[in-house]
Structure formats: C-alpha cells, structure tokens
C-alpha positions as CSV (number, residue, x, y, z in Angstrom):
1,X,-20.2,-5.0,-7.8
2,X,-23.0,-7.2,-9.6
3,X,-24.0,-10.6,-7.7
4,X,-22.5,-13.2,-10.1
5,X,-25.1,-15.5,-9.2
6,X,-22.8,-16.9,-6.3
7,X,-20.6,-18.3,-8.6
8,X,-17.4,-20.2,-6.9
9,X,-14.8,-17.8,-9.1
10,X,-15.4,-15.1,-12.3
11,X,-15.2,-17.0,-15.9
12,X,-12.1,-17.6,-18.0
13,X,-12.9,-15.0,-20.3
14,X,-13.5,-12.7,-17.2
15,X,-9.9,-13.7,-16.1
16,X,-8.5,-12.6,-19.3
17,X,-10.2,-9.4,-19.0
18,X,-8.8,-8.7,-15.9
19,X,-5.3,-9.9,-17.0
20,X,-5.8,-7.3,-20.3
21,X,-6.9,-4.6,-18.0
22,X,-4.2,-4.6,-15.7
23,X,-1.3,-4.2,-18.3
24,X,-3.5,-1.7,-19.8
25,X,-3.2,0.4,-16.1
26,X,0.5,-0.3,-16.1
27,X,1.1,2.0,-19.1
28,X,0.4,5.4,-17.6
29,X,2.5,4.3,-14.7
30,X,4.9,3.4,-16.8
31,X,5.0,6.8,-18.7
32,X,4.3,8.5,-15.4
33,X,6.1,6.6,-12.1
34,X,4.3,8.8,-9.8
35,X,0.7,7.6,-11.3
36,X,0.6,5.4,-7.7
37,X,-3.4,5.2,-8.7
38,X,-2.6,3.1,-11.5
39,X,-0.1,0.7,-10.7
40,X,-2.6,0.1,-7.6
41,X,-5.3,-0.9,-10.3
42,X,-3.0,-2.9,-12.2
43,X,-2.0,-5.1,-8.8
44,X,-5.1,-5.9,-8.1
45,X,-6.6,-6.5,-11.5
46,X,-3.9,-9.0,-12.6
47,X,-4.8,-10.2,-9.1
48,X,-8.2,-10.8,-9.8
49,X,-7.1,-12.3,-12.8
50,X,-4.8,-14.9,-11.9
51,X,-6.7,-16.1,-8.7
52,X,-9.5,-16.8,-11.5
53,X,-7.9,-19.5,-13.5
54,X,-9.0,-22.6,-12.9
55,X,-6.5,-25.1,-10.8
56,X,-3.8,-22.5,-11.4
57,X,-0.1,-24.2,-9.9
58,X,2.2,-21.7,-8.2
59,X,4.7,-22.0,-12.1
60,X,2.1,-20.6,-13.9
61,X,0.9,-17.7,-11.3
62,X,4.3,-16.7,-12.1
63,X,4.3,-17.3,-16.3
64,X,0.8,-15.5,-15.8
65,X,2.4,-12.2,-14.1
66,X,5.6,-12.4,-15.7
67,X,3.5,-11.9,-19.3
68,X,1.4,-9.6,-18.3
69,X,3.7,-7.6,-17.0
70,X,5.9,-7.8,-20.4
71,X,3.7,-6.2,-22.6
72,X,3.3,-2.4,-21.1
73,X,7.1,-2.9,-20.5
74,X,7.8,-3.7,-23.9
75,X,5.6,-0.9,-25.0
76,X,6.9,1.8,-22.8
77,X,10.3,1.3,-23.4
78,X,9.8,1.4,-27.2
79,X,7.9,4.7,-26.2
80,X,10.4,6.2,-24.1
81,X,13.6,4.5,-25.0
82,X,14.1,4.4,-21.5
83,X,14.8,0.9,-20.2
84,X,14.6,2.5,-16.8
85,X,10.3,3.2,-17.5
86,X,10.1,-0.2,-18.6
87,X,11.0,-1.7,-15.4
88,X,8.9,0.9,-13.3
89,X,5.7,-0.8,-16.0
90,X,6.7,-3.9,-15.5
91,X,6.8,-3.2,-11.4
92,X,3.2,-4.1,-10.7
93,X,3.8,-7.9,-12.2
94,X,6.0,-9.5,-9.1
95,X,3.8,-7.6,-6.7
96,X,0.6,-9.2,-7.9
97,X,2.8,-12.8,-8.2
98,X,3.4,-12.6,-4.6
99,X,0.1,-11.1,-3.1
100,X,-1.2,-14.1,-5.6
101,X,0.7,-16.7,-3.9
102,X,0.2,-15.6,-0.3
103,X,-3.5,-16.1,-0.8
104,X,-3.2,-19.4,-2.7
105,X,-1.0,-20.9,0.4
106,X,-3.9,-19.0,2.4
107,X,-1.5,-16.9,4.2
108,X,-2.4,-13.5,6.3
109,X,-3.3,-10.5,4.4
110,X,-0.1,-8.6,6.0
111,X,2.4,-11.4,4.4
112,X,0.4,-10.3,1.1
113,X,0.9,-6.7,1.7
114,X,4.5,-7.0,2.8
115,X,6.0,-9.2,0.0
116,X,4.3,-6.6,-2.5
117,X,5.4,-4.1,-1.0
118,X,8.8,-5.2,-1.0
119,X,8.6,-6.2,-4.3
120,X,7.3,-2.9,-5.2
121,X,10.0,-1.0,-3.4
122,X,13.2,-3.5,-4.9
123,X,11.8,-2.8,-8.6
124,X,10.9,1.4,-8.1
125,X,14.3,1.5,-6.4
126,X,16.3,-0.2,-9.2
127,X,14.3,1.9,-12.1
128,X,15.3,4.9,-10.1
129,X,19.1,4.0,-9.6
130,X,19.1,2.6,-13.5
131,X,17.3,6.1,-14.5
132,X,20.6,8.4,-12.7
133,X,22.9,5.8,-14.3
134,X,22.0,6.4,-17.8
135,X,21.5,9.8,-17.1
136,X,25.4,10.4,-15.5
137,X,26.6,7.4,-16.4
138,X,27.7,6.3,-12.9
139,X,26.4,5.9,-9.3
140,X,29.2,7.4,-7.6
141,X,29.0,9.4,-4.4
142,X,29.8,12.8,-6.6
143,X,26.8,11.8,-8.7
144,X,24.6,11.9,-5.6
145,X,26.1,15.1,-4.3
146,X,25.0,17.0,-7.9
147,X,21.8,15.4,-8.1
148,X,20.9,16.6,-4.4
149,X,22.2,20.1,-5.1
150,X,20.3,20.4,-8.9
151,X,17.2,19.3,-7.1
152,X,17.5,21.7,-3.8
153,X,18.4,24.4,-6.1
154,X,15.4,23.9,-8.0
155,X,13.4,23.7,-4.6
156,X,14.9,26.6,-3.1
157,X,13.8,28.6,-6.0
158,X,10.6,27.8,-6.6
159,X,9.6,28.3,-2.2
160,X,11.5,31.4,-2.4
161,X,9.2,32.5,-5.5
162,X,5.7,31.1,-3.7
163,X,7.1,32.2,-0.3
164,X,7.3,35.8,-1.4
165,X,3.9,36.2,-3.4
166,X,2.3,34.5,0.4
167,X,4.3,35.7,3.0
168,X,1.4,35.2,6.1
169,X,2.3,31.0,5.7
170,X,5.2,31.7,7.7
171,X,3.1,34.5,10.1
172,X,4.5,33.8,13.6
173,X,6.6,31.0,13.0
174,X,10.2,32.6,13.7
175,X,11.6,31.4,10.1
176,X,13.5,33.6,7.9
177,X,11.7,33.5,4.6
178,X,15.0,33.2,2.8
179,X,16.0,30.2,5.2
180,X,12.9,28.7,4.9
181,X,13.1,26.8,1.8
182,X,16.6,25.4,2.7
183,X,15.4,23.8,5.7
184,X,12.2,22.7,4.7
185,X,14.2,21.1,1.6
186,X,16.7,19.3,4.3
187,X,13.7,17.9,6.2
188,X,11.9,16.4,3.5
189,X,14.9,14.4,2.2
190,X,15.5,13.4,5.4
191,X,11.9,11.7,6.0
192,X,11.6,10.7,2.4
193,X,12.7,7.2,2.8
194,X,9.7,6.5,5.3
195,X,7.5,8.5,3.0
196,X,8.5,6.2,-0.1
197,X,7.9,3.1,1.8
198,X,4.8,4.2,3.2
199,X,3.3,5.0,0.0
200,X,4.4,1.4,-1.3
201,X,2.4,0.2,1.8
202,X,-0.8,2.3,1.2
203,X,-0.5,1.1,-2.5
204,X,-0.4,-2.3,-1.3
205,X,-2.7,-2.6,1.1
206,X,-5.6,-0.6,-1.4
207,X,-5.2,-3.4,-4.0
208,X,-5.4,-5.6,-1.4
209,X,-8.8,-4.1,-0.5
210,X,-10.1,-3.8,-4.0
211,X,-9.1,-7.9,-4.8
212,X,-11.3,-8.5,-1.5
213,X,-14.5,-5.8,-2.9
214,X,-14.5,-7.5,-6.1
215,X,-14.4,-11.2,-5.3
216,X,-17.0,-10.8,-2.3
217,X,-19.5,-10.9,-5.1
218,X,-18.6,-14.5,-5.4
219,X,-18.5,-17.8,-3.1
220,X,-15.1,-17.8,-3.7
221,X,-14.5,-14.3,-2.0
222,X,-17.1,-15.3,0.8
223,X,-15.2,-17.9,1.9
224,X,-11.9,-16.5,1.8
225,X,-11.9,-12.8,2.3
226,X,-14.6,-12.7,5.0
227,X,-12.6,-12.3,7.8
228,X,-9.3,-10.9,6.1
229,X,-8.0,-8.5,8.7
230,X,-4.4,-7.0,8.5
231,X,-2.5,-8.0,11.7
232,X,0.8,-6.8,13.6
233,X,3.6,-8.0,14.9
234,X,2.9,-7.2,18.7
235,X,7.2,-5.5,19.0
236,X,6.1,-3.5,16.6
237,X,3.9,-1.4,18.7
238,X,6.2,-0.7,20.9
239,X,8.8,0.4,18.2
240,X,5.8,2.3,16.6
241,X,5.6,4.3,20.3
242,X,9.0,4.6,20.9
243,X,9.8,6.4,17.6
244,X,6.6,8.6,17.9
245,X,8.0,10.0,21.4
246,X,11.0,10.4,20.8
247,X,10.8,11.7,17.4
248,X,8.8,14.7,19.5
249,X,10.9,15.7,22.4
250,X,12.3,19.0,21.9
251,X,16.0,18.7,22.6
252,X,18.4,20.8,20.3
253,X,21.1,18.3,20.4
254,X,23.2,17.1,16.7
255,X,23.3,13.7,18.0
256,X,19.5,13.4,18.8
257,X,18.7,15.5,15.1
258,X,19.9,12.2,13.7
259,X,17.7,10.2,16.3
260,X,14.6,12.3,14.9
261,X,15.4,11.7,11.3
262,X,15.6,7.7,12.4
263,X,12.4,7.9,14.6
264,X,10.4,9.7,11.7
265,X,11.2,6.8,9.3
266,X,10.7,4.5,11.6
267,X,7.5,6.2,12.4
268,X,5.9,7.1,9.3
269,X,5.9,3.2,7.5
270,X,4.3,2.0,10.5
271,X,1.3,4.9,10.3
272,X,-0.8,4.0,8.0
273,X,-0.5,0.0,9.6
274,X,-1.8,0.9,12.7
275,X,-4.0,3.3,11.8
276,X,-5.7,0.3,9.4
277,X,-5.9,-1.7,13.0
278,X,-7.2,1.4,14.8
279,X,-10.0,1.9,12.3
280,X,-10.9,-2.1,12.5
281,X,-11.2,-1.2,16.6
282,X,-13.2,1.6,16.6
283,X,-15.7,-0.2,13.8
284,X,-15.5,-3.1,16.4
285,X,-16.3,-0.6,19.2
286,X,-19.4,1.1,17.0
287,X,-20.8,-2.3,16.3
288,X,-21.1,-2.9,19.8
289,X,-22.8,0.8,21.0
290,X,-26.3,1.4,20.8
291,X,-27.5,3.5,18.1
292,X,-24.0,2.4,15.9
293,X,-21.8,4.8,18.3
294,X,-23.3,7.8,16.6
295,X,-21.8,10.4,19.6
296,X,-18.1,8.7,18.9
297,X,-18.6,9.2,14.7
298,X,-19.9,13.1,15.3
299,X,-16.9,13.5,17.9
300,X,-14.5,11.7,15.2
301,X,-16.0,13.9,12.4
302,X,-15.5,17.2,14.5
303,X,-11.9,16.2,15.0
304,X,-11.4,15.7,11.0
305,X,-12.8,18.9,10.3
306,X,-11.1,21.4,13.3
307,X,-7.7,19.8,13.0
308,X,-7.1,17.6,9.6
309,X,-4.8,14.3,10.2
310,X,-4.8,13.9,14.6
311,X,-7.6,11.9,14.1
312,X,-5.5,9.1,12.1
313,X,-2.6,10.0,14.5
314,X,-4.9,9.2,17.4
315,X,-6.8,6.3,15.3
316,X,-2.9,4.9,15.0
317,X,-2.2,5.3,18.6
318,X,-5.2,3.4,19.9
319,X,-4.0,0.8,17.5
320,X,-1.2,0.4,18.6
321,X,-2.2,0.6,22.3
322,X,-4.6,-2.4,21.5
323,X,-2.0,-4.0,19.6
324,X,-0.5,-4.3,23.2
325,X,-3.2,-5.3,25.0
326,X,-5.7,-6.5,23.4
327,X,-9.1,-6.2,24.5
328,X,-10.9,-8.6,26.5
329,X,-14.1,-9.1,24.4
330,X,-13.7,-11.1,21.4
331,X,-14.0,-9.7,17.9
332,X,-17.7,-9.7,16.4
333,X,-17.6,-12.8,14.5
334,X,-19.6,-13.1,10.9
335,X,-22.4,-14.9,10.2
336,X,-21.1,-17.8,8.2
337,X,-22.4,-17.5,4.6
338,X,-25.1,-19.3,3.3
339,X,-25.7,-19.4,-0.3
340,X,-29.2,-19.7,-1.9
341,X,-31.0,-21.9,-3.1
342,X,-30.3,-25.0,-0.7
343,X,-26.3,-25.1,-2.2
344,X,-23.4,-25.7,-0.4
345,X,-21.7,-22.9,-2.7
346,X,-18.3,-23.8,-1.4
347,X,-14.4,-25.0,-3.1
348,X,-12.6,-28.0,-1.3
349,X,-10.9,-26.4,1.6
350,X,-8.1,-28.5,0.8
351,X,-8.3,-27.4,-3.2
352,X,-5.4,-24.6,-2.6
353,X,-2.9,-26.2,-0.9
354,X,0.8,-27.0,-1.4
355,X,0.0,-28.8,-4.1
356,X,0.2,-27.3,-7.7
357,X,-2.2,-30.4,-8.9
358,X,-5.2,-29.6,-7.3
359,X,-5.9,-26.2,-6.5
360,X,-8.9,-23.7,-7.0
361,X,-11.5,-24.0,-9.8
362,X,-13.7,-21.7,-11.6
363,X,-17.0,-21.9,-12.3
364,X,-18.0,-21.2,-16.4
C-alpha cells in the first residue's frame, strides 16, 4: 500500500470508499454463498471503513455496519427472491461490527477473530436452515433424511462416473470402486461441521490480516497492529493433541468410529489456529539464525513439495507444543516507530476507550 504521509487514520471520504466497496463485495457472495473470497473482502473493507470515522461511539459502529450491510441484502433478495441470499449478503455486516469493536476496546486479535467467526457461522447457519425451509416447507427430521439421500445420490453418481473413466486413484487401496463413493460420501459429512467452522476461521482471520496490511501505512496502524499476534488458550493445546492421536489410532471398534468423527472436528477448527502460531515460531526461530535460517526454509520448502500439507500438520504441532511450553527466550520485540519529521505521529492512548465520547480521530 502507498505511504499516506503517516497520517493518524485514512480521510472521510476514504472511509466511505471503503464502506461502498465492501457492500459492493457482498453482492457476489450474496448471489454465490460459497464466494468465501468475497465476503473476506467485504469484512475487512467495511472494517477499514468504520475504524476510519472520526470519534466513532460503539452505537454508531453498529448503525455503520447495520447499513452497509442492508444495501447488497436488499439488492440480492430483489434479485433472487430469496430472503434466504439476503441474509447470507448481509452476513459480512455483524462480523465486521464485532471485529470493529474488539479493536476499539483494544482487545486481542483472537477475541476479533472468534466473535466474527461466530457471527459468521450463526448468520450462514440460519440462511442455510431458512433456504431448506422455503424449499420443503419444514425442518423436520424426514426433511433431513431426503435432503442427505438427494445429495449422496447425486455424489454417488457423479464418483462412480469419474471413478470409472480413472480407475488407478484407487490403485492399491483395497476399495471396491462401487463402494467407494458411498464411503467417501459418509466421511465427508461426517467432518463437515469442523470443515465449515474452519473455513469461517480462515475467513476471519484473512480479513483480519488484510485490516492490519492496509492500516500499517498509517500512524494509526503502527501503533496498534504492530505487535498483533493471534494467541491460544493454553487447554486448547492439549485438546488440539488429544483429538489428533486419537482421531489416528487404528481400532475398528463402532464406539470409537464415533470418537474419530468427534476428534476430527475437534481437530480440524483448531488447525489452521495453531498452524498461525507455529508459523509466528518458526519466523521467530529464522529471525534469530544466521543467514535468516536459510537450511530450515530449503528443508520446509522440500517438505511442501515431496508431501503437500505435513508441513502445516507439523507447523500446527510445534505450535501447539510451544503453546505448552513456551520457549525460554523472549519474542523479538519491534523497534518502536518513529515518525518523520521530528512528530510524535501518535492518537491519545486513552482516545479509544470505554467511552463513546472520546474515541479515535482522523486525520483530513
């Protein structure tokens, strides 16, 4: 991004921008719900926006996302007559209200992330549950039973189709080609809970990052994002360990398929945390090494290339390992940032607190 001069915050008009953007993003989400990309650009542009009004009070960082998430809702559903689309574009608006308001009561970055991904996971989960009620005009268990057999029948037929045209996928595996589908069908439902909330994580946590890259052009971002890390609740770690053992012992047992399908989603929300705090280690670790740790990124890189994913598996690990006992050298600390030109550059450190009459500023 382009040095704003060290201003303190982006201009009202720049705000507004922001603001406009952001329902603008919300509208191919809306018509699309699996567009993740762009409901991740509309968090953290109406993000950026409302952190950039000047003295904003907590009402109006509400009125702010409430609006701006009215107008691609309003548009959608007059598009697709589907109030159900309407509240999956309107979704993005409490998220960004409560990342907002975690950083204006200067809160940690993981109470951002977690309140928008909850919010994100409340308002996708009632557009989906309002979407099969229109569409069979009750949520009984009978509903559920034909909606799972529609969509495994679907499945089923299209594997079976692909499976046949590429039969060397399954070349030593022991599994019936007809089978195949079936099973792979029933263990993908079964870890698609964990999936869905990991995915409301990751999108989360990347407008997270993107609010931090764009205000770090200004004083305001230097002061407050600097030293942002995402942290973890030290149980956690052990939960995170737990449910990655046990999810991989091999014992053909009913009562332990069920552990499994807990364990894996258990485990696979808590992946992408610790893998955040395993790449913030090994950055740590490289800063530290001569030469930037150049043999650990080759060795990394090899690991990426022969086998795809263990190194985030084994990024996550150490993570979590650290997580438990944490290392004995302190963190590399900043510089502290000194603008130019003989300025102090800095807001009030007591301009965003509790109270909604003084907070924040702008700079024009």
């Amino acid at each position: 991004m382009t040095q704003m001069n060290y201003r303190k915050m982006p201009t009202r008009s720049t705000a507004r921008c922001y603001m406009a953007l952001a329902s603008l993003l919300a509208l191919p989400f809306g018509l699309q719900p699996t567009s993740l990309l762009f409901i991740m650009l509309s968090i953290c542009c109406l993000s950026v926006g409302v952190l950039s009004v000047p003295r904003v009070s907590y009402i109006r960082v509400l009125l702010y996302s409430f609006a701006a998430g009215l107008v691609p809702a309003v548009i959608v559903g007059l598009l697709t007559k589907s109030p159900a689309y309407a509240i999956a574009a309107f979704s993005f608006a409490p998220a960004s209200a409560l990342l907002v308001l975690t950083i204006r009561r200067r809160n940690s970055r993981s109470a951002g992330i977690f309140w928008a991904t909850a919010a994100l996971t409340v308002t996708l989960l009632g557009a989906m549950l309002l979407w099969l009620w229109m569409r069979a005009g009750s949520l009984s268990v009978a509903v559920f039973k034909q909606l799972y057999s529609e969509v495994k029948n679907g499945f089923v037929a299209q594997m079976t189709t692909l499976l046949q045209e590429t039969p060397d996928v399954l070349f030593l595996s022991g599994i019936d080609i007809e089978t195949a589908p079936a099973i792979l069908f029933d263990v993908f439902v079964s870890v698609l809970p964990g999936i869905f909330l990991m995915l409301m994580w990751l999108v989360a946590w990347l407008a997270s990052a993107c609010v931090r890259r764009i205000f770090m052009g200004y004083v305001y971002g230097a002061d407050r994002f600097k030293d942002w890390p995402v942290t973890v609740w030290r149980p956690l770690s052990f939960v995170y360990l737990g449910s990655f053992v046990l999810a991989l012992l091999p014992i053909p047992n009913d009562v332990y398929t069920v552990i499994g399908i807990v364990c894996y989603n258990i485990f696979f929300p808590l992946l992408p945390i610790f893998t955040v705090v395993g790449c913030r280690m090994l950055k740590e670790r490289l800063m530290r090494q001569p030469g930037c740790g150049c043999v650990t990124v080759i060795l990394l890189i090899a690991f990426t290339v022969a086998v795809p994913g263990i190194p985030l598996f084994l990024l996550s690990i150490m993570g979590a390992v650290q997580t438990i006992f944490p290392p004995k050298l302190p963190p590399i600390t900043p510089p502290p940032f000194t603008p130019p030109y003989g300025g102090n550059g800095y807001s009030d450190p007591h301009s965003d607190d509790d109270d909604p009459d003084d907070q924040g500023g702008t700079s024009e």
